[in-house]
N, CA and C of each residue as an Amber inpcrd file, in Angstrom:
protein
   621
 -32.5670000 -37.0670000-121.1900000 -31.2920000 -36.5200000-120.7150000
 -31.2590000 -36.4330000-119.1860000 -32.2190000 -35.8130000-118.1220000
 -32.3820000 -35.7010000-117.1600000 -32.5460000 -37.4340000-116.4950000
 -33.2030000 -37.7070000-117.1680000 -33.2970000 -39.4250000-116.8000000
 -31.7700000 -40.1510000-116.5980000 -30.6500000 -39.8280000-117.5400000
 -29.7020000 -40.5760000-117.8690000 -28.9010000 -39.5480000-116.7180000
 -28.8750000 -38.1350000-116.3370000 -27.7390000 -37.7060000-115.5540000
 -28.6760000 -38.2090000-114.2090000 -29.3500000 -38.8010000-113.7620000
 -30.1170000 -38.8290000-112.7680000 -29.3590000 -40.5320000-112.1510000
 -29.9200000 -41.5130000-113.2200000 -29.2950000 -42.3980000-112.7890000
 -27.5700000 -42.3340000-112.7360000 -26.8560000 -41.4700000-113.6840000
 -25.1950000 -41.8120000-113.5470000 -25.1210000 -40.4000000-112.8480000
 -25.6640000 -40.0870000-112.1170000 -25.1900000 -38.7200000-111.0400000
 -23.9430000 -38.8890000-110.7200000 -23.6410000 -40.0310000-109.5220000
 -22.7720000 -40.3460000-108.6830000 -21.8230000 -40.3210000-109.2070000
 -21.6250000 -41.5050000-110.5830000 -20.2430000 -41.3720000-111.4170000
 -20.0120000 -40.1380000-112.1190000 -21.0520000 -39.3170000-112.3920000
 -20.4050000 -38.1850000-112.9070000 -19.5490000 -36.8040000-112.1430000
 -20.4710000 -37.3140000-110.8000000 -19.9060000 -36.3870000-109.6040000
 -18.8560000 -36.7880000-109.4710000 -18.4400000 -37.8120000-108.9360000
 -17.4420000 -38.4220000-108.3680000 -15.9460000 -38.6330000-109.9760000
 -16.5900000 -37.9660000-111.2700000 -15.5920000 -38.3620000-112.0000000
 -15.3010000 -36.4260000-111.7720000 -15.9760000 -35.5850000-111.0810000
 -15.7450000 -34.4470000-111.7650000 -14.4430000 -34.2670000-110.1340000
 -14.6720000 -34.6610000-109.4580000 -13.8700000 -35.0470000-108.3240000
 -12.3060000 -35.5430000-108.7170000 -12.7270000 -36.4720000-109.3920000
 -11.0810000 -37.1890000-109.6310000 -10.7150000 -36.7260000-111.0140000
 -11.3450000 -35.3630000-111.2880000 -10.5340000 -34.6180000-112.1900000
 -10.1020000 -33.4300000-111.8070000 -10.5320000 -32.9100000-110.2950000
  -9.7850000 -31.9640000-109.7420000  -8.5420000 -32.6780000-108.7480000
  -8.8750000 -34.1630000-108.7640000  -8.0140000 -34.6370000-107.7080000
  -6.5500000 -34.9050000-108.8490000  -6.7240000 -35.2100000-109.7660000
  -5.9490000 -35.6760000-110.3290000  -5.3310000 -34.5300000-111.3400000
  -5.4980000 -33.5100000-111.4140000  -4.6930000 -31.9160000-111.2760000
  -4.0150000 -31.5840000-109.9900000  -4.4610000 -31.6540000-109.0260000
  -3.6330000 -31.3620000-107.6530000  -2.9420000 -31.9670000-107.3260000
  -2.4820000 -33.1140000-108.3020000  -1.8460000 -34.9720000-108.1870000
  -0.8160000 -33.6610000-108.9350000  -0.9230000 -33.6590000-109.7440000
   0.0610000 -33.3730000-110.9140000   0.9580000 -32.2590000-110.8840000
   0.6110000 -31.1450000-109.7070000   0.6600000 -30.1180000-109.5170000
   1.4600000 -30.1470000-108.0630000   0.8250000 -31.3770000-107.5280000
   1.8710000 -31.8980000-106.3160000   1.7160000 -31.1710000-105.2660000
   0.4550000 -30.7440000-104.9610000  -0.3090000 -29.8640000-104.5690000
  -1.0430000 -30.7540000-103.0890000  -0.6470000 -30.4180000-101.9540000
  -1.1790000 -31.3090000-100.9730000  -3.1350000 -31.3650000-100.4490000
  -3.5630000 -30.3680000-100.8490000  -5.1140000 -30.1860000-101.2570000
  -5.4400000 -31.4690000-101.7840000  -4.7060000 -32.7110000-102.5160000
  -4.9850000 -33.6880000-103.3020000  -5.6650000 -34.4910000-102.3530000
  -4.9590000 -34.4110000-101.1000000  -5.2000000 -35.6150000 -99.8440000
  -6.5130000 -35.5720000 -98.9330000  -7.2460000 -34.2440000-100.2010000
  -8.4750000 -33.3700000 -98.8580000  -9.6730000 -34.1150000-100.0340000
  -9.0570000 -33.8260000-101.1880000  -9.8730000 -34.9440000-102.6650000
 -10.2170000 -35.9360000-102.0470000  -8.9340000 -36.8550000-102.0920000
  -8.8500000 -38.2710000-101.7220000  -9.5250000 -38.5800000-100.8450000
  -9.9970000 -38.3450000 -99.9140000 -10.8760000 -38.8510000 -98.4880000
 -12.2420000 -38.7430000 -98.6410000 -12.5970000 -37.6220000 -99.8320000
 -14.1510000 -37.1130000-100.1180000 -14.4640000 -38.3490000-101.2110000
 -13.5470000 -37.6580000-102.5310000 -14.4180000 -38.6450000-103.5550000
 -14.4140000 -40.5990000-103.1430000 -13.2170000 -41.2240000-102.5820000
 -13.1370000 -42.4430000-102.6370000 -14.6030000 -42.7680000-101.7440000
 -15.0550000 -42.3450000-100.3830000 -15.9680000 -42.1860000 -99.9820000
 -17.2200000 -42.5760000-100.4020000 -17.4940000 -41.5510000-101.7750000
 -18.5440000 -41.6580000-102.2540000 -18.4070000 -43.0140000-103.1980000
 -17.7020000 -43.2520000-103.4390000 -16.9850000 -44.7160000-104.5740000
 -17.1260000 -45.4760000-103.9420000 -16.8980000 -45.8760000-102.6980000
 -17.5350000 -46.9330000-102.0410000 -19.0780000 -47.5310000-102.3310000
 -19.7700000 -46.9880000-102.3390000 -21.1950000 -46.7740000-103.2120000
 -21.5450000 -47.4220000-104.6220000 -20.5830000 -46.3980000-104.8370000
 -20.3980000 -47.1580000-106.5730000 -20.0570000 -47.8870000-106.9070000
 -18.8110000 -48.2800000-106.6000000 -18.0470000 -49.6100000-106.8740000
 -19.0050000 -50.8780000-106.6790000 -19.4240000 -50.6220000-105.5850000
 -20.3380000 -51.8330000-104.9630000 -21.1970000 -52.2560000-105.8700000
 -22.3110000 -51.2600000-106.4130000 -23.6410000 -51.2210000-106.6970000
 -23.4230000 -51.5570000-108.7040000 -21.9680000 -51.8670000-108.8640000
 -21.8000000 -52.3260000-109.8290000 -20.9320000 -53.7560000-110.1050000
 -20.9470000 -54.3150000-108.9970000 -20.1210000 -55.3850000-108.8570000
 -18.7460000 -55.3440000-108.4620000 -18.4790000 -54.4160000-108.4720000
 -16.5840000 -54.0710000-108.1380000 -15.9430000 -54.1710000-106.7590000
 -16.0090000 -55.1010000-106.1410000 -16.6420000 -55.5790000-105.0870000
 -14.7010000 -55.0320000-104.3660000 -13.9300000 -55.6580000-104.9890000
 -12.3130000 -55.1980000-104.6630000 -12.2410000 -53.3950000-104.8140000
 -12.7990000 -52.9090000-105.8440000 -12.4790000 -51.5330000-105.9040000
 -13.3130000 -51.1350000-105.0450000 -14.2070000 -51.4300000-104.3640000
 -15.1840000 -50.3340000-103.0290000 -14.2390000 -51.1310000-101.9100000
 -13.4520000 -51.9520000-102.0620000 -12.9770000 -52.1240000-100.5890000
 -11.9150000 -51.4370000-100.5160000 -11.0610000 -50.8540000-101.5590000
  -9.8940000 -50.6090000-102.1230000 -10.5450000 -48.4240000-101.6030000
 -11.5030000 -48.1310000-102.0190000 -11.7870000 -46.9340000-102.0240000
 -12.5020000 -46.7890000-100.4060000 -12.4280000 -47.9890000-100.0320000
 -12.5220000 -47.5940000 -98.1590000 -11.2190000 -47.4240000 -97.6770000
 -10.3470000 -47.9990000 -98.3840000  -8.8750000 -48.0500000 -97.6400000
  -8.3650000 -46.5840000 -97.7750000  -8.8490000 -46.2030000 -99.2610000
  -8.2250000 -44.6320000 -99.8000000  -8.7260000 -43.4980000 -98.6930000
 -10.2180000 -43.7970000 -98.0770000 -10.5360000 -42.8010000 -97.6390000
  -9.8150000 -42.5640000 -95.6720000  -9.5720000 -43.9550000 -95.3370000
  -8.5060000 -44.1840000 -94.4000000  -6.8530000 -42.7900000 -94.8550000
  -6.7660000 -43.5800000 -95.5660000  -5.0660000 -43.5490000 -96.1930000
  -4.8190000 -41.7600000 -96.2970000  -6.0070000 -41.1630000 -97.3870000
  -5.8210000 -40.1350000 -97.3030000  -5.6300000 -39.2080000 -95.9920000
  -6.0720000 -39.7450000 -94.9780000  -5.0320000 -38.7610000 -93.8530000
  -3.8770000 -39.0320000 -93.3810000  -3.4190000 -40.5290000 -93.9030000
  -1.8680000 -40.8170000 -93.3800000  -0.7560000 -40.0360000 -94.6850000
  -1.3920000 -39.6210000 -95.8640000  -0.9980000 -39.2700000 -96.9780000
  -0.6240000 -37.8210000 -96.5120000  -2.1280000 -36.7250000 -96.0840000
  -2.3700000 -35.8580000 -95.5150000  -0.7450000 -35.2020000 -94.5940000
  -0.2660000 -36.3980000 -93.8170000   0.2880000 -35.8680000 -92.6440000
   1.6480000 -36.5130000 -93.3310000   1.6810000 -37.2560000 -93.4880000
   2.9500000 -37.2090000 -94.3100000   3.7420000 -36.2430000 -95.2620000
   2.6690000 -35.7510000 -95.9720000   3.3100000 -34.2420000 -97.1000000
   3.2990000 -33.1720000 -96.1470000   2.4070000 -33.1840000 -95.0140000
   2.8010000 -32.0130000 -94.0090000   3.8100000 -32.0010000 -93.6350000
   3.8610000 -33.2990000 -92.5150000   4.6470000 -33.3300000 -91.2710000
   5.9470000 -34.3810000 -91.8530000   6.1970000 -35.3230000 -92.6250000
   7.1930000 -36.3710000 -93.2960000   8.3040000 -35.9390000 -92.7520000
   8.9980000 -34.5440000 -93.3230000   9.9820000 -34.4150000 -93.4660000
  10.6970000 -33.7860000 -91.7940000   9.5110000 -33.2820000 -91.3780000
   9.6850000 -32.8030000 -90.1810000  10.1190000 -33.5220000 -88.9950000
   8.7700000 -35.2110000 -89.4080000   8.9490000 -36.1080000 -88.4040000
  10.5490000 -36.8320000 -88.3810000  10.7540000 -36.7510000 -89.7700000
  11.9210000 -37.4770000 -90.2250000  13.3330000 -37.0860000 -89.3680000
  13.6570000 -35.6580000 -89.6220000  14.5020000 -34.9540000 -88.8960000
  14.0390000 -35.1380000 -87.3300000  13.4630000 -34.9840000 -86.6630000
  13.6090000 -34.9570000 -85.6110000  13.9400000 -37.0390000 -84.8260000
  13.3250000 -37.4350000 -85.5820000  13.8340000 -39.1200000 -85.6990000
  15.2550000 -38.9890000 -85.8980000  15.5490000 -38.3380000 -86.8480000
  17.4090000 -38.9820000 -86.8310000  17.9650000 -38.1460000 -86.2130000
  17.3030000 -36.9070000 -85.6180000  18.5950000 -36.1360000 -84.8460000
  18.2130000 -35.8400000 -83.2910000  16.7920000 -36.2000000 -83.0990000
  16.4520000 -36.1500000 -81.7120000  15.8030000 -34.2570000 -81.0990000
  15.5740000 -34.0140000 -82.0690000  15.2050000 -32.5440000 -82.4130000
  15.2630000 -32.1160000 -83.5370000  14.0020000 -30.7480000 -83.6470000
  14.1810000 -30.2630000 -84.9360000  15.0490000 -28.9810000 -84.9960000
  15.1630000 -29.1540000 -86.1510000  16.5560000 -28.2860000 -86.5060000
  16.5090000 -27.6910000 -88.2560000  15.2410000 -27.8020000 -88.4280000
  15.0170000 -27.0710000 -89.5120000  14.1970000 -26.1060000 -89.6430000
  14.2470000 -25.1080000 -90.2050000  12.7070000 -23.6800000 -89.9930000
  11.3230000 -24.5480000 -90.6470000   9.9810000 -24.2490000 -90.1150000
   9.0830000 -25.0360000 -90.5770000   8.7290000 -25.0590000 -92.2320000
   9.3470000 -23.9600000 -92.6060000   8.9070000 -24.0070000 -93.9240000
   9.7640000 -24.8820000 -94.9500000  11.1220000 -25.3270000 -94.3720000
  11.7260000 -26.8710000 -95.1010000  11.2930000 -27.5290000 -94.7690000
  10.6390000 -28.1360000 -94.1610000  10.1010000 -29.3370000 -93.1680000
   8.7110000 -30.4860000 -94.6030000   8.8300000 -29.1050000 -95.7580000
   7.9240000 -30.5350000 -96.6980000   8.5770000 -31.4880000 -97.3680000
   7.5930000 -31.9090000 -97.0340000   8.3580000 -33.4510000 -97.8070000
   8.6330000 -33.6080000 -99.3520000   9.9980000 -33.5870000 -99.8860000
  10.4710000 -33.4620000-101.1670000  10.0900000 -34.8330000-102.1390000
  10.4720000 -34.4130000-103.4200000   9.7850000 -35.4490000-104.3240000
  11.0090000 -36.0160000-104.3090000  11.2460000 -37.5520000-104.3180000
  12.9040000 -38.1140000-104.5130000  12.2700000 -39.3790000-105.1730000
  13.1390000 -40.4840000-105.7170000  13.1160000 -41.7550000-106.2780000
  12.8320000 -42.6610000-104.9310000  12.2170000 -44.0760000-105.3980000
  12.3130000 -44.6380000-104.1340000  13.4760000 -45.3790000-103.8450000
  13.7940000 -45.7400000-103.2640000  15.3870000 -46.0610000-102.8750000
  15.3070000 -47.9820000-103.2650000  16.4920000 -48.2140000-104.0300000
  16.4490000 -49.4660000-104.7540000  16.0790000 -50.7130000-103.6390000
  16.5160000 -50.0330000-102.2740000  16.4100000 -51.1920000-101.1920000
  14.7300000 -51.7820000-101.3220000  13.8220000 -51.1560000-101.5470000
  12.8450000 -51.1080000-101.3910000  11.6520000 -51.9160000-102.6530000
  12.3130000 -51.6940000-103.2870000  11.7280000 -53.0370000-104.3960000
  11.3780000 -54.2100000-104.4040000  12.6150000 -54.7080000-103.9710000
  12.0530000 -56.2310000-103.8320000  11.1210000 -56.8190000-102.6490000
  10.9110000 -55.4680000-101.6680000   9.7040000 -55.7700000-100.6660000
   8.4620000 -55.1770000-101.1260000   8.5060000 -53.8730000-101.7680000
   7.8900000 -53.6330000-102.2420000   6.8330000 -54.8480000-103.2600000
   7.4420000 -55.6730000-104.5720000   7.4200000 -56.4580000-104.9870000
   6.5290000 -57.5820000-104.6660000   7.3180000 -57.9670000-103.3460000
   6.7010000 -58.9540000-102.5710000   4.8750000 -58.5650000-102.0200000
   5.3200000 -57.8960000-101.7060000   3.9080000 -57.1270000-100.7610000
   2.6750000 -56.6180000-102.1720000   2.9670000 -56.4130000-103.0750000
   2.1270000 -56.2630000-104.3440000   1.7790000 -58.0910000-105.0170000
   2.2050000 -58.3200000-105.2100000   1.8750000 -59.9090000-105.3910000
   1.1760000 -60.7030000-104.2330000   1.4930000 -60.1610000-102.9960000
   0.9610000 -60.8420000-101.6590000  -0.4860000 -60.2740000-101.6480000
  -0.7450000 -59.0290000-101.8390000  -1.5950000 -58.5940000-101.7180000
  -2.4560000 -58.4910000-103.0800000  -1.8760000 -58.9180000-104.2490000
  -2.9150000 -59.4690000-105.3820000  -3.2920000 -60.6800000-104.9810000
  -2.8770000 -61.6440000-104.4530000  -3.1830000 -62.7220000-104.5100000
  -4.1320000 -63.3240000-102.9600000  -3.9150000 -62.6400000-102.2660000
  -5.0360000 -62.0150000-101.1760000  -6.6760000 -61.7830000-101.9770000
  -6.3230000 -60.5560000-102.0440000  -7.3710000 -59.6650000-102.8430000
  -8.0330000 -61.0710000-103.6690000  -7.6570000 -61.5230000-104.5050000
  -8.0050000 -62.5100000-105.3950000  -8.7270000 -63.4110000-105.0210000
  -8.4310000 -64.2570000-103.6450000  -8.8270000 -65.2460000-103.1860000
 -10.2760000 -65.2060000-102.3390000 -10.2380000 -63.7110000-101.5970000
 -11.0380000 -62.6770000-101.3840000 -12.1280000 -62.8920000-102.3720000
 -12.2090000 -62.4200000-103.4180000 -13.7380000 -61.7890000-104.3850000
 -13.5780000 -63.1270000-104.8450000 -13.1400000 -64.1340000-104.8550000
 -13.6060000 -65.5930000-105.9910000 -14.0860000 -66.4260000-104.8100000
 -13.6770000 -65.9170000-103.4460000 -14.1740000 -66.5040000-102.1330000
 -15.6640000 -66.4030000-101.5730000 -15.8520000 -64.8530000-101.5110000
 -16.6010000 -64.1130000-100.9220000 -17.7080000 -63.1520000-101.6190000
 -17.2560000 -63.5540000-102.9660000 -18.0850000 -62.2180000-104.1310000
 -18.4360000 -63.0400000-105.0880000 -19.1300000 -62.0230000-106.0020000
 -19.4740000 -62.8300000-107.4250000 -18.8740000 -62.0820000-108.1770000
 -17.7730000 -61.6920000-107.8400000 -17.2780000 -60.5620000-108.9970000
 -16.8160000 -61.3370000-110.2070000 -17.1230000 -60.8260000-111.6340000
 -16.7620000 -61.7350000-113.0830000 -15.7270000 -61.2930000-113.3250000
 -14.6560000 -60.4860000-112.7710000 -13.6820000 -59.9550000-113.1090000
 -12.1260000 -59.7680000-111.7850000 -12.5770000 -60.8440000-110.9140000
 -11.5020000 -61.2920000-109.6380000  -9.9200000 -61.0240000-110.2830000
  -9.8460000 -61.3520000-111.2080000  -7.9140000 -61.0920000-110.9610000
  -7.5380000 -59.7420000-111.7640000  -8.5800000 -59.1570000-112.3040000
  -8.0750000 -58.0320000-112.8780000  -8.5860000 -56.6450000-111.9720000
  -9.8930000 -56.7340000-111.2670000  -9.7650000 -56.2920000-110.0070000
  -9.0460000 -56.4390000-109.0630000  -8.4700000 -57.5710000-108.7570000
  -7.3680000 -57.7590000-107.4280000  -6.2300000 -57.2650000-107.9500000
  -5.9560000 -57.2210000-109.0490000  -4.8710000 -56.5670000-109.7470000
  -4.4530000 -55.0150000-109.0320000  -5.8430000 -54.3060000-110.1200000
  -5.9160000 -52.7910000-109.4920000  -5.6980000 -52.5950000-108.5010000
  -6.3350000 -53.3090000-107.3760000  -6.4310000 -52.7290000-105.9850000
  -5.1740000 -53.2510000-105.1790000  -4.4430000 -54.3080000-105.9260000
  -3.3110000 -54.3730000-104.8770000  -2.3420000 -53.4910000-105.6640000
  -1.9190000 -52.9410000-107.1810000  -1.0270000 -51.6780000-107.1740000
  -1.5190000 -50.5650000-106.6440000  -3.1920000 -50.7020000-106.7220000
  -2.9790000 -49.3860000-106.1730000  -2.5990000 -48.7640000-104.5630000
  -2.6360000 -50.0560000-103.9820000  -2.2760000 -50.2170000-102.1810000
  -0.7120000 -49.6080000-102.1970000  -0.0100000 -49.5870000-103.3820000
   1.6170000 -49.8470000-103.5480000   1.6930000 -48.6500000-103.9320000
   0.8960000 -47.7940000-105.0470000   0.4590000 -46.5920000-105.8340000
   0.9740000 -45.7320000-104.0550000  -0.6410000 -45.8910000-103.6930000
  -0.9310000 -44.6910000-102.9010000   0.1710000 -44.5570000-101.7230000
   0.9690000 -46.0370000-101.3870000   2.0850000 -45.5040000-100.5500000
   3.2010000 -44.6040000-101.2710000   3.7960000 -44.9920000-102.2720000
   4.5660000 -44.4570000-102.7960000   3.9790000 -43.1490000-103.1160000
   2.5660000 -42.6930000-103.5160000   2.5260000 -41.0120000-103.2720000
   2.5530000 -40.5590000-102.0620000   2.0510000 -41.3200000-100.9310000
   2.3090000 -40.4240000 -99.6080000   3.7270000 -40.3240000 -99.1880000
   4.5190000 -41.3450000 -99.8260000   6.3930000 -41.2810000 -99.2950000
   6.4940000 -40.0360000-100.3250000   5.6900000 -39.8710000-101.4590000
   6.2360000 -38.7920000-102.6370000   7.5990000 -39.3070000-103.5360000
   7.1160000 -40.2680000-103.8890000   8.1590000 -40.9410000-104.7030000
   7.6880000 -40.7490000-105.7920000   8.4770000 -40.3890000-106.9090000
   8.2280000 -40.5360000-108.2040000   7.5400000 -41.5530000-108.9330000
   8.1180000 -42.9440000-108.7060000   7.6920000 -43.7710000-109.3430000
   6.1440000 -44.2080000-109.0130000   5.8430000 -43.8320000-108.6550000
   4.0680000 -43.9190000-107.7890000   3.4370000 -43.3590000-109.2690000
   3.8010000 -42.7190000-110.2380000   2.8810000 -42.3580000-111.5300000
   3.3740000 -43.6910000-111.8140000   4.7480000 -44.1820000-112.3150000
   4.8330000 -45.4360000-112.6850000   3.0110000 -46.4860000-112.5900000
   3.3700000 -46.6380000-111.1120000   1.8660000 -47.7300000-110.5250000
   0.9780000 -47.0740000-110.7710000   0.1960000 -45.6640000-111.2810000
  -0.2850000 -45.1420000-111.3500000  -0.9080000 -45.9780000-112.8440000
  -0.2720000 -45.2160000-113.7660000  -0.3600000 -45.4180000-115.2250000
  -0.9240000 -47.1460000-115.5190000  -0.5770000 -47.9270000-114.9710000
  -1.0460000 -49.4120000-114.9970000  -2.0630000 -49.4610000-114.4620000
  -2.4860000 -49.3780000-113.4990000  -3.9400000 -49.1300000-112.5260000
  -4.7710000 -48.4140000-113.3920000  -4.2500000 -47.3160000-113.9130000
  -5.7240000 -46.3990000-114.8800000  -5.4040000 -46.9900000-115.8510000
  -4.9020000 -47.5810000-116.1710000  -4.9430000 -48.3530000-117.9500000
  -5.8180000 -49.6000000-118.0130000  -6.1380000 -50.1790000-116.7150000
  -6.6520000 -51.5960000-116.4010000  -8.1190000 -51.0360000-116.0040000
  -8.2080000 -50.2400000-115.4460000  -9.3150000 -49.7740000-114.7190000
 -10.2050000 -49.2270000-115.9880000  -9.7610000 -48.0510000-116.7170000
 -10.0950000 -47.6950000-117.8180000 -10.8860000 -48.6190000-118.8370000
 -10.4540000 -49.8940000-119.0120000 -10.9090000 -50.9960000-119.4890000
 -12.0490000 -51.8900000-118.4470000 -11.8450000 -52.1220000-117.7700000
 -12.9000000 -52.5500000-116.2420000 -14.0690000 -51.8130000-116.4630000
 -13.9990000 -50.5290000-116.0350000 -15.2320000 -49.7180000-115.9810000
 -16.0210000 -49.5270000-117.1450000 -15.2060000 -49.9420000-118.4320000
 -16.0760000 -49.8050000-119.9400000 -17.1630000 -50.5980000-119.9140000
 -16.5490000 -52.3320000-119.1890000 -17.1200000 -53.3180000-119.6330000
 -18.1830000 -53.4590000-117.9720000 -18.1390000 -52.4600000-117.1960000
 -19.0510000 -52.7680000-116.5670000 -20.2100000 -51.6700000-116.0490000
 -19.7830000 -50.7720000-116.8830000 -21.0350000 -49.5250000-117.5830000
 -20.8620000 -48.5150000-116.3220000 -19.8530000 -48.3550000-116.2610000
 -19.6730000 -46.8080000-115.7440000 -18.8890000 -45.8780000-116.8500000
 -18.9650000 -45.1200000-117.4680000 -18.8380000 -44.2120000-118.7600000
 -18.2540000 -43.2410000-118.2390000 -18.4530000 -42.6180000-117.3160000
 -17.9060000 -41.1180000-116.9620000 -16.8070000 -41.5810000-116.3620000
 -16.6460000 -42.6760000-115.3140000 -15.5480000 -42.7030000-114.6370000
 -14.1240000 -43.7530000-115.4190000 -14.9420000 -44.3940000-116.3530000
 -14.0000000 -44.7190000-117.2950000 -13.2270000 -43.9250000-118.3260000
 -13.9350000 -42.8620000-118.5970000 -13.4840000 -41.8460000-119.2480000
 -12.3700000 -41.1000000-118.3050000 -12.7890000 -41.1680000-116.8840000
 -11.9970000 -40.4690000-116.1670000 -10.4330000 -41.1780000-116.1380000
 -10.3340000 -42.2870000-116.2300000  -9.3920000 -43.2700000-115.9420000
  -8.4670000 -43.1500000-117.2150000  -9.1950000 -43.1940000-118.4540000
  -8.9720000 -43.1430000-119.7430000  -7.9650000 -41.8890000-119.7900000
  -7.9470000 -40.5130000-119.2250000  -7.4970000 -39.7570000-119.1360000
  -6.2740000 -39.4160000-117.8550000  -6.8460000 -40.1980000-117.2620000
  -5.4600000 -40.3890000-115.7050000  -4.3680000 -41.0500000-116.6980000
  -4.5430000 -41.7280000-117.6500000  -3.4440000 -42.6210000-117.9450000
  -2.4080000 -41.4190000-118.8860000  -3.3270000 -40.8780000-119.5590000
  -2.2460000 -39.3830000-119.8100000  -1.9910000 -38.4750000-119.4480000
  -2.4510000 -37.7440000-118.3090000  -2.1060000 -37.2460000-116.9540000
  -1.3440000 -37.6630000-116.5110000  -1.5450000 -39.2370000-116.1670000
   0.0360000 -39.5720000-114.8990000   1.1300000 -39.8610000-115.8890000
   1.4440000 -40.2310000-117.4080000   2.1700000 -39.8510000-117.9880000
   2.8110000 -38.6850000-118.2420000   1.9600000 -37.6520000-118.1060000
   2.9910000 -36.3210000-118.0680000   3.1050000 -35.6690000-116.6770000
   2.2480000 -36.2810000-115.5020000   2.8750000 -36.0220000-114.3150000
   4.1490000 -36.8080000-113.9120000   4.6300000 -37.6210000-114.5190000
   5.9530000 -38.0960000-114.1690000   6.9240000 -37.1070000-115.0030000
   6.9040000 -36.7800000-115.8230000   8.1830000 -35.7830000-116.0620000
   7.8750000 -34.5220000-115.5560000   6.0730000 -33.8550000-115.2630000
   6.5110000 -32.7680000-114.1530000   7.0210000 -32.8890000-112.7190000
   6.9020000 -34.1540000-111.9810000   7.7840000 -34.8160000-111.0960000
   8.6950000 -34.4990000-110.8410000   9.5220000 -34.8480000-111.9290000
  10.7570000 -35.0210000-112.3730000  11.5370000 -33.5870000-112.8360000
  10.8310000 -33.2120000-113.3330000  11.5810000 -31.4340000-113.2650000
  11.4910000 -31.0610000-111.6890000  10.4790000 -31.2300000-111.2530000
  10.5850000 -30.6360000-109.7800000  10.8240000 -31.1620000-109.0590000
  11.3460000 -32.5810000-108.9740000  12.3630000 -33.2930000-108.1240000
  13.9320000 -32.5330000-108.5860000  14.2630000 -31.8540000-109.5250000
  15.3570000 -31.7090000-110.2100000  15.7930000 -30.2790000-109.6130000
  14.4140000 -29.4840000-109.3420000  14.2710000 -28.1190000-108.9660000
  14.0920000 -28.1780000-107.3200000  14.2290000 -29.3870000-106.6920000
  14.2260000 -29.2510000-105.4470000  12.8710000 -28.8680000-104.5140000
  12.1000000 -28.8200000-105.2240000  10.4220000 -28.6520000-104.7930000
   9.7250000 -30.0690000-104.2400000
């Protein structure tokens, strides 16, 4: 027993991580973005040391991202107003950034830039790696590039990209013997299913 938590330490740490991260996801709770910078970190590590050669590059980007995420749920709404009016003009405590839909303009670039960047990613690990699993890794890591913007804008549909990423990943990590963090994934996928309708009440409730 000590033998087996010894070698899967990391994934078990790092899954007990993205099960507090992924409550503070759900909860919409900006503490999520203080997660995000720690556990992806340590995933860099992991990913690697199991072939996942796109997901440790993907969990260097997260640990970047999480402070542009960070300052966005702070400051978004703040920066926003003072951009369109040339001063602020709201008390600091409206100034967070609300949960809204993403605006239809934004799709079909959106779109673009997820396919551009699967097919990047792709050319990448069948280029440069031996990864046995190139397009379903380049997969993950380019929604999830699309994922994590759309949670730092705080768009709803970001569980959308969410739910596909842990459904793919969930399957990935089975077949390449990480257990805890597949389990973890296994369970994001019904998490970010019912974090989209708590979303959605509290996009409704103005929170």
């Amino acid at each position: 027993m000590l033998e087996y938590i010894s070698e899967h330490w990391l994934d078990i740490f790092t899954t007990l991580l993205g099960l507090l991260y992924i409550w503070l996801e759900y909860h919409a709770h900006i503490a999520l973005w203080l997660v995000s910078i720690i556990m992806p970190a340590m995933d860099i590590y992991l990913y690697w040391s199991h072939g996942l050669y796109g997901d440790a590059g993907m969990a260097a980007y997260y640990t970047v991202a999480g402070i542009y995420g960070y300052m966005m749920w702070k400051y978004g709404a703040a920066i926003k107003n003072i951009f369109l009016s040339g001063k602020q003009t709201d008390k600091p405590e409206k100034q967070i950034l609300p949960i809204t839909h993403m605006p239809l303009r934004k799709y079909i670039p959106v779109a673009l830039a997820f396919f551009a960047a699967w097919a990047a990613t792709y050319w990448i690990l069948v280029e440069f790696t031996n990864s046995t699993v190139p397009l379903l890794d380049a997969f993950t890591n380019a929604l999830s590039f699309i994922g994590l913007w759309a949670l730092a804008k705080k768009y709803i549909e970001q569980w959308v990209f969410w739910i596909l990423v842990d459904a793919v990943c969930f399957y990935l990590y089975i077949g390449k013997g990480i257990p805890f963090k597949a389990g973890l994934y296994g369970l994001y996928v019904v998490i970010a299913i019912a974090g989209y309708f708590k979303w959605k009440r509290m996009m409704k409730e103005g929170l």
